[in-house]
MARTI-489234 format. One record per residue (C-alpha): residue number from 1; residue in three letters; x, y, z. Coordinates in steps of 0.5 Angstrom, whole numbers, m for minus. Example, Ala and Ser with C-alpha at 12.3 -4.5 7.8 and 13.67 -1.06 7.14 Angstrom:
<pts>
+-----+------+-------+-------+-------+
: seq : type :    c1 :    c2 :    c3 :
+-----+------+-------+-------+-------+
:   1 :  ala :    25 :    m9 :    16 :
:   2 :  ser :    27 :    m2 :    14 :
+-----+------+-------+-------+-------+
</pts>
This chain:
<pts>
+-----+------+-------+-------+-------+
: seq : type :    c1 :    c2 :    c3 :
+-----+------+-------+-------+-------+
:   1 :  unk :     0 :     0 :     0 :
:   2 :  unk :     2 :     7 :    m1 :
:   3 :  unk :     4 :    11 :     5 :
:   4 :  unk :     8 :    17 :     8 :
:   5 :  unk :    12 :    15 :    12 :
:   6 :  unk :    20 :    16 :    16 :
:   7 :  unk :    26 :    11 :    17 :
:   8 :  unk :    29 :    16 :    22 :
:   9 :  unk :    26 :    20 :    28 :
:  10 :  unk :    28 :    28 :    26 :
:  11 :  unk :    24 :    35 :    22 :
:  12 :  unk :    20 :    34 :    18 :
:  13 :  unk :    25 :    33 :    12 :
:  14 :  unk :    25 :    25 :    15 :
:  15 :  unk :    18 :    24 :    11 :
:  16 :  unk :    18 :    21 :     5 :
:  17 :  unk :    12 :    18 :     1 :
:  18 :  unk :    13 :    10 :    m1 :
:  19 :  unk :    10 :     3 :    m1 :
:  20 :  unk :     9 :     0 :     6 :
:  21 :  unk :     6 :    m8 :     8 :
:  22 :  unk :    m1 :    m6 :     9 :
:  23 :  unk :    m4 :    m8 :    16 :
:  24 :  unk :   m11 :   m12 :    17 :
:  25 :  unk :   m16 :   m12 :    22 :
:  26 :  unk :   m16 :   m16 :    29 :
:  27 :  unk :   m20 :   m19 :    34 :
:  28 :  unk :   m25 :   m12 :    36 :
:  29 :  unk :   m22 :    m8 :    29 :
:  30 :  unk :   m24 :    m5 :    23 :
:  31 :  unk :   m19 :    m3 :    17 :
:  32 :  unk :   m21 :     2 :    13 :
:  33 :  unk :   m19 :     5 :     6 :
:  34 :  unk :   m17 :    12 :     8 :
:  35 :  unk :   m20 :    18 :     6 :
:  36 :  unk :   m16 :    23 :    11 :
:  37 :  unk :   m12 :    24 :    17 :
:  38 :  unk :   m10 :    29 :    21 :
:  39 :  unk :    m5 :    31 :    25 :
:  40 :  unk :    m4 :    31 :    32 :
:  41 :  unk :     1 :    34 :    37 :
:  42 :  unk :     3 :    27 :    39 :
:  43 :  unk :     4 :    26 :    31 :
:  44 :  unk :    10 :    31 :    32 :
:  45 :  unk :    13 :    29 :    39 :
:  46 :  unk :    13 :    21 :    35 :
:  47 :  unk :    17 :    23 :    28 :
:  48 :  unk :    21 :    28 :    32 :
:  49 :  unk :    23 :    23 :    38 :
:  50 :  unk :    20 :    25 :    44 :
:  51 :  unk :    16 :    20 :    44 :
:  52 :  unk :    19 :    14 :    42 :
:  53 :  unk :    17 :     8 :    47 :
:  54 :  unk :    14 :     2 :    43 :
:  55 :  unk :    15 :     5 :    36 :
:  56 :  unk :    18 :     2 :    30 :
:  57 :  unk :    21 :     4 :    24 :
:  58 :  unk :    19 :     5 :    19 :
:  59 :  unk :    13 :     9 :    21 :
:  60 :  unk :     7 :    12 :    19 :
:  61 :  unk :     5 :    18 :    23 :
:  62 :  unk :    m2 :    20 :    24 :
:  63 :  unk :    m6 :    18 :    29 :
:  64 :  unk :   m13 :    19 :    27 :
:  65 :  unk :   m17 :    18 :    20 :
:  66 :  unk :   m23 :    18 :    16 :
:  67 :  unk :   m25 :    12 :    11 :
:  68 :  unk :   m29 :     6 :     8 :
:  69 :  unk :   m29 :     0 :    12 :
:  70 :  unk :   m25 :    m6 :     8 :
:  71 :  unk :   m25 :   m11 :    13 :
:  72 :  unk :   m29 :   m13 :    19 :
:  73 :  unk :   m25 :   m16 :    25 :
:  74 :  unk :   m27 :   m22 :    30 :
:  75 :  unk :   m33 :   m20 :    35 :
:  76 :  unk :   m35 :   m14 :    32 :
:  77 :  unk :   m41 :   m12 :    30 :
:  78 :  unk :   m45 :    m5 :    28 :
:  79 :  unk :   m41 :    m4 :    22 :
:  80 :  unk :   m40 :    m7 :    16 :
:  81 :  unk :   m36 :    m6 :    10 :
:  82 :  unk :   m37 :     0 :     5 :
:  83 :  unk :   m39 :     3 :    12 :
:  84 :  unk :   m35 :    11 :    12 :
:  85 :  unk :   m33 :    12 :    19 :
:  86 :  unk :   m29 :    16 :    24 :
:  87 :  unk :   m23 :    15 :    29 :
:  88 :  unk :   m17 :    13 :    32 :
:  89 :  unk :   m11 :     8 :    31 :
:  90 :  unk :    m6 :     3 :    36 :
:  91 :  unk :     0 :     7 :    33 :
:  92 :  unk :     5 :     3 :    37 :
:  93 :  unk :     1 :    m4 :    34 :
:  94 :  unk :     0 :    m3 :    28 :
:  95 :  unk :     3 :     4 :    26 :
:  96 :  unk :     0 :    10 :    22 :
:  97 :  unk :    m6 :    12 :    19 :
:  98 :  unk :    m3 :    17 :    13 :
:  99 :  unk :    m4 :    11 :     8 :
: 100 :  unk :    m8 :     8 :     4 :
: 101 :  unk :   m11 :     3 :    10 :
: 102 :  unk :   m11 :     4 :    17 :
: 103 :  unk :   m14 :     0 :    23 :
: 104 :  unk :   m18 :     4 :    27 :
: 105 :  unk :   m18 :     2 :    35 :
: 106 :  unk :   m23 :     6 :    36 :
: 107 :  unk :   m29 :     9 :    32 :
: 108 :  unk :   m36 :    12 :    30 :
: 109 :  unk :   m40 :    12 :    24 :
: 110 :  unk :   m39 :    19 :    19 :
: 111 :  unk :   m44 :    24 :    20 :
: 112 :  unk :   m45 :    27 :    13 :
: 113 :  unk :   m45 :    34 :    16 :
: 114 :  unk :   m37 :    32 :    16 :
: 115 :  unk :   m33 :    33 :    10 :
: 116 :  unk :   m27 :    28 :    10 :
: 117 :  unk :   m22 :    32 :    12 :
: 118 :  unk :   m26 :    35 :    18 :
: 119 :  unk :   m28 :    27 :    20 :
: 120 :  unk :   m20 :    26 :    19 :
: 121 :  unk :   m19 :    31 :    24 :
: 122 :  unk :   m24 :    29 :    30 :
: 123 :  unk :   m22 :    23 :    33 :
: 124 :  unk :   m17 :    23 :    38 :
: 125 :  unk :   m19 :    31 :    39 :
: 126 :  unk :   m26 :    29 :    41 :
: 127 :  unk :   m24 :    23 :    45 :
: 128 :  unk :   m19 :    27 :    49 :
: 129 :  unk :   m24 :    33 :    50 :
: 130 :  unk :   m29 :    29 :    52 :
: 131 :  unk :   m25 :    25 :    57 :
: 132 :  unk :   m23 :    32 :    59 :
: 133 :  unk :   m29 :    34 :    61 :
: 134 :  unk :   m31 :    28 :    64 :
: 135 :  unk :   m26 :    29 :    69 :
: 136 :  unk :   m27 :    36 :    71 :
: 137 :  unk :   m34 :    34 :    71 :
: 138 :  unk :   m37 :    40 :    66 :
: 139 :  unk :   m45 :    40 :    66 :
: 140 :  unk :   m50 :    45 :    65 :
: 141 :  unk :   m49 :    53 :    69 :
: 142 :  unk :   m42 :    51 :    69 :
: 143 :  unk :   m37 :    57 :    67 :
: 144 :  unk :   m30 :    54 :    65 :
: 145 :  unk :   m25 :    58 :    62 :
: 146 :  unk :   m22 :    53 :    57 :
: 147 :  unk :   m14 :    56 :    56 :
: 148 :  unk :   m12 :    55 :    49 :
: 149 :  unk :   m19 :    55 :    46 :
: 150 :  unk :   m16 :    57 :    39 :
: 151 :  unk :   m12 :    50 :    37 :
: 152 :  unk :   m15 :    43 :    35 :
: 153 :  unk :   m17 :    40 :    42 :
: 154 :  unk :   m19 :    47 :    46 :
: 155 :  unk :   m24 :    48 :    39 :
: 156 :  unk :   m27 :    41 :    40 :
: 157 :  unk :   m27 :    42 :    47 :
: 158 :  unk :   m31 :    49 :    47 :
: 159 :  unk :   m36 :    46 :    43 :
: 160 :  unk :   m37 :    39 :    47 :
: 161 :  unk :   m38 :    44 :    53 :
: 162 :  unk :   m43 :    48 :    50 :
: 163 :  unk :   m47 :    42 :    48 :
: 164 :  unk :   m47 :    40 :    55 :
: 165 :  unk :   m50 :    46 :    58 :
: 166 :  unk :   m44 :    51 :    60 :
: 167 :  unk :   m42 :    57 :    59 :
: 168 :  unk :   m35 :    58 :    56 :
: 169 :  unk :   m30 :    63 :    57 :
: 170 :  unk :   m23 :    62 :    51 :
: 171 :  unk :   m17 :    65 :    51 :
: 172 :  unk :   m13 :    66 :    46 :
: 173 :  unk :    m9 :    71 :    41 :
: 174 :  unk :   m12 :    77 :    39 :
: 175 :  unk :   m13 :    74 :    33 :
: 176 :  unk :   m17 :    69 :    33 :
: 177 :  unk :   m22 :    73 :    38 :
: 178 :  unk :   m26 :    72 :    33 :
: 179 :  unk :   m26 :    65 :    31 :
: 180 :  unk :   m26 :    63 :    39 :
: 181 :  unk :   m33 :    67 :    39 :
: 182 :  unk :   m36 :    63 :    33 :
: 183 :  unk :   m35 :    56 :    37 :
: 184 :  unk :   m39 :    60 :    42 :
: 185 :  unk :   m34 :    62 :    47 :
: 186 :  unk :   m33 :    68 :    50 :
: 187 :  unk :   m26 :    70 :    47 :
: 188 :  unk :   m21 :    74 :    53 :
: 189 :  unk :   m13 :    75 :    51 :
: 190 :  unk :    m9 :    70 :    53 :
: 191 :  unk :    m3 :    70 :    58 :
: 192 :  unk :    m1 :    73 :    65 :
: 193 :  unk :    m6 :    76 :    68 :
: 194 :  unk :   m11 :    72 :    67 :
: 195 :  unk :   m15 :    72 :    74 :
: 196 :  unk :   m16 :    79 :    72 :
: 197 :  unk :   m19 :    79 :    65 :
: 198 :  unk :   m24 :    73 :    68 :
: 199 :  unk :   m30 :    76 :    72 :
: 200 :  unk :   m30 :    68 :    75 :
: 201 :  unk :   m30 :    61 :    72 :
: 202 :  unk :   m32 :    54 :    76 :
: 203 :  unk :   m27 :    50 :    72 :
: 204 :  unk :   m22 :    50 :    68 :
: 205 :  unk :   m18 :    46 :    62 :
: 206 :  unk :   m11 :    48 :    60 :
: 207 :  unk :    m9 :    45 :    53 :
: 208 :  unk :    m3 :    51 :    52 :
: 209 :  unk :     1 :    48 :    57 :
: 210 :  unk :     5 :    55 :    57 :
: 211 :  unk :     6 :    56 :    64 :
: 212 :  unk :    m2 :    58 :    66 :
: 213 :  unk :    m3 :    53 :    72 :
: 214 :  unk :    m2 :    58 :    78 :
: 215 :  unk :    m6 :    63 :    75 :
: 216 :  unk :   m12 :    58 :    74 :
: 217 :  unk :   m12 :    56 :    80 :
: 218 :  unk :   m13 :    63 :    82 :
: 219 :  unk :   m18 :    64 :    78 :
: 220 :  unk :   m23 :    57 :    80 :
: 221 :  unk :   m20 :    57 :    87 :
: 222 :  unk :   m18 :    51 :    88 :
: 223 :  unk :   m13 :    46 :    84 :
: 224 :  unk :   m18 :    40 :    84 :
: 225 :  unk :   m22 :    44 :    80 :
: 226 :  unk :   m16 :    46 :    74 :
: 227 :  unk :   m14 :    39 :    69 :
: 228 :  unk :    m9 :    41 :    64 :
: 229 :  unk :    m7 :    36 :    58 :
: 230 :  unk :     1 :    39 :    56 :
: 231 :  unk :     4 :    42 :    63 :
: 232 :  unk :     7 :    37 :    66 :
: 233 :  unk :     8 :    41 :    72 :
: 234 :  unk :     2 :    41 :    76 :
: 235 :  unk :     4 :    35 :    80 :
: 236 :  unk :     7 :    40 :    84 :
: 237 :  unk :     2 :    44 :    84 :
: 238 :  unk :    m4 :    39 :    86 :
: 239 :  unk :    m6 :    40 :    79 :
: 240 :  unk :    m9 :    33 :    75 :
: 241 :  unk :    m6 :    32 :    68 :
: 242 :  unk :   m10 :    27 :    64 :
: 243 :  unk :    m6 :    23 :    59 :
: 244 :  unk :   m12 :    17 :    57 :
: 245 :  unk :   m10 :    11 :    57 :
: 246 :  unk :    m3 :    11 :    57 :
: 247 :  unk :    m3 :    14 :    63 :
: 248 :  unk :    m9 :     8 :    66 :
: 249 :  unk :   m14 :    13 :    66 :
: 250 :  unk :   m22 :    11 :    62 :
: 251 :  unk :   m22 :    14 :    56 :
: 252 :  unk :   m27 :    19 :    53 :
: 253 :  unk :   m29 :    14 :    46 :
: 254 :  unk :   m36 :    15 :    48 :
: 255 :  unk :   m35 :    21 :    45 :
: 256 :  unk :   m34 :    20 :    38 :
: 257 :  unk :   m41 :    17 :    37 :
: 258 :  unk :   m45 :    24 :    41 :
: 259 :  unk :   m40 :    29 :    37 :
: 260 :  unk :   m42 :    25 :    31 :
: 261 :  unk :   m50 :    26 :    32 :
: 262 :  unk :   m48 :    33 :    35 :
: 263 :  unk :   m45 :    35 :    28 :
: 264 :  unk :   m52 :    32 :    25 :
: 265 :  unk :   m56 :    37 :    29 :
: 266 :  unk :   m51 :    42 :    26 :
: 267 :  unk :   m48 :    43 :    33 :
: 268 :  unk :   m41 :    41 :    32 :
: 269 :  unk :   m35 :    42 :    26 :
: 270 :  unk :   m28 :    42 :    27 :
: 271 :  unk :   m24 :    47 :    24 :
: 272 :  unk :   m20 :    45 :    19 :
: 273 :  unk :   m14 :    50 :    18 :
: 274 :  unk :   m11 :    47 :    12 :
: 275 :  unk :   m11 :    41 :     7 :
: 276 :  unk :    m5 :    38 :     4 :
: 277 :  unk :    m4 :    32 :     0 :
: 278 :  unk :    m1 :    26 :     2 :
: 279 :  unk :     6 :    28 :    m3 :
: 280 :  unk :     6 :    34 :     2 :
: 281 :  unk :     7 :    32 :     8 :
: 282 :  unk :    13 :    34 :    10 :
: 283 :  unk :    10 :    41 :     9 :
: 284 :  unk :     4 :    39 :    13 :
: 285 :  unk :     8 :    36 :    19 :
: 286 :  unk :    12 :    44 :    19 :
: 287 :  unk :     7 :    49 :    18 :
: 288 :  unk :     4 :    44 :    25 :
: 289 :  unk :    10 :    46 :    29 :
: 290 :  unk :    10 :    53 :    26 :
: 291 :  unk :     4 :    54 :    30 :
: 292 :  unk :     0 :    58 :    32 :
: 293 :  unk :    m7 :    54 :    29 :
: 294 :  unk :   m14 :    55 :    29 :
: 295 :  unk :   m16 :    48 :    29 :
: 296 :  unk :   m13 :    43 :    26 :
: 297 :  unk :    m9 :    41 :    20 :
: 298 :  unk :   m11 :    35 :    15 :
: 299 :  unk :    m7 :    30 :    10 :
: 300 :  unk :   m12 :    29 :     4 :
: 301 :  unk :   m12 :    21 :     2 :
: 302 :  unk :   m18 :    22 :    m4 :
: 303 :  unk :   m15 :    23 :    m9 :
: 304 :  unk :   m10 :    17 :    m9 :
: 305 :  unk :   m16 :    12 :    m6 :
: 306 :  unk :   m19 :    14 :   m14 :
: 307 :  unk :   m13 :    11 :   m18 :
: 308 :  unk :   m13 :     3 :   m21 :
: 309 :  unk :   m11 :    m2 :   m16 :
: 310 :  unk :    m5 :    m4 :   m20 :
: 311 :  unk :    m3 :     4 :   m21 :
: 312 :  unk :     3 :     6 :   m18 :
: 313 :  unk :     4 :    14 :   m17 :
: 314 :  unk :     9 :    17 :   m19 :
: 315 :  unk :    15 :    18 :   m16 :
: 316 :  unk :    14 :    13 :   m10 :
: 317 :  unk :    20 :     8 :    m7 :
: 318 :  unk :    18 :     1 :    m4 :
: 319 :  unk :    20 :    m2 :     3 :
: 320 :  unk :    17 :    m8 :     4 :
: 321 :  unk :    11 :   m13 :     0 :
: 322 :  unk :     5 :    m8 :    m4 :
+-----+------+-------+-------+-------+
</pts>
């Protein structure tokens, strides 16, 4: 199968487009045709080399996908192939999803509300705000301040806690006032001084993880009430940081399934920055580190899904069996 994959950790550079053994479902799996996949911060931490436990190369990055179901593991039911779908996959079991076939560990049926590329985008977004949410407990008249409400998981996040009835203060660069406003939060600036931009908050969610912990703590009153998903100093400051699964806590997958009927009601979208096809991606994987983002950014696998199955693209190398 064609795919986007690296043989070293490093830049973006390390990237290259070339043939690779297509992976297939397993007990409590299903594989689909790719249609798209995004790109996630742990996307970035992986090809780089922060975070190189159980991965082996060659390596296709992307831990989210969008596609048509092509087969059906063992023990799994609801689905079936040429259903199209939304999720995330087992990186660290079976590599990837920037490639023609990926194996999902997790999913919910594609709303046509969702292009490709947005349904590409969602999966470990969702799950990581929705697990989130749960956390802190977020429900109706909660006021939170979501800190970094802009980027890919905080619009997400946003937009989740409005369904469930909260009101929804987001941080943000001047810039993106605007665009924070439109998912239905209250945009105030981001950084210091924090506390005093914010007439109150029950609640709060850091995403940035820029150093904003005490000034949340400050804000809501207590640090049982502030979670973050990047600061790796809240322990010291008795502040939970969530890492799902990885770090034994339950997993917000339920979440798929409700943004997915949220987005037929026309309450949910997920903010597509920009689009690349899968021969730019080592364009696509800088402009993620660049930053800053208004939501996420996506690997277009359309196009190549459309060509003979015995035509090779252009310009493409082979590692290992087609």
């Amino acid at each position: 199968m064609f795919a986007l994959f690296f043989e070293r950790f490093g830049p973006p550079d390390v990237l290259r487009v070339g043939e690779l053994p297509a992976p297939h479902a397993g007990a409590g799996e299903i594989r689909i045709r790719v249609m798209a996949a995004g790109i996630a911060p742990v996307d970035l931490a992986i090809r780089a080399g922060r975070s190189r436990s159980g991965i082996d190369l060659p390596h296709i990055p992307g831990v989210d996908a969008a596609g048509i179901v092509d087969e059906v593991g063992a023990g799994v039911g609801g689905v079936a192939v040429g259903d199209e779908v939304f999720g995330a996959v087992d990186v660290k079991r079976l590599g990837g999803a920037t490639a023609e076939h990926a194996v999902l560990r997790f999913w919910a049926h594609r709303p046509g509300a969702l292009s490709w590329a947005e349904a590409g985008a969602a999966g470990t977004s969702v799950e990581t705000a929705t697990r989130a949410l749960d956390r802190l407990g977020v429900g109706p008249g909660t006021v939170l301040v979501v800190d970094g409400a802009a980027g890919g998981v905080g619009s997400v996040a946003v937009q989740l806690a409005k369904a469930r009835g909260a009101e929804v203060i987001g941080t943000a660069r001047p810039d993106s006032h605007e665009f924070v406003a439109g998912l239905g939060a209250t945009p105030v600036a981001y950084g210091p001084g924090l506390p005093e931009r914010v007439r109150r908050a029950d609640l709060a969610l850091d995403v940035a993880g820029k150093g904003s912990l005490a000034e949340l703590i400050a804000l809501t009153g207590r640090a049982e009430r502030v979670l973050t998903l990047a600061d790796f100093a809240a322990p010291a400051l008795g502040v939970t940081i969530s890492t799902g699964e990885l770090g034994g806590q339950p997993d917000g997958r339920h979440g798929l399934a409700a943004a997915a009927d949220l987005a037929r009601r026309g309450r949910f979208r997920v903010p597509i920055q920009g689009q690349y096809l899968l021969e730019r991606g080592a364009e696509a994987h800088a402009a993620a580190e660049r930053g800053p983002r208004r939501g996420k950014l996506v690997t277009l696998l359309a196009d190549r899904q459309r060509r003979l199955p015995n035509q090779r693209p252009n310009g493409y190398s082979s590692v290992g069996e087609h």
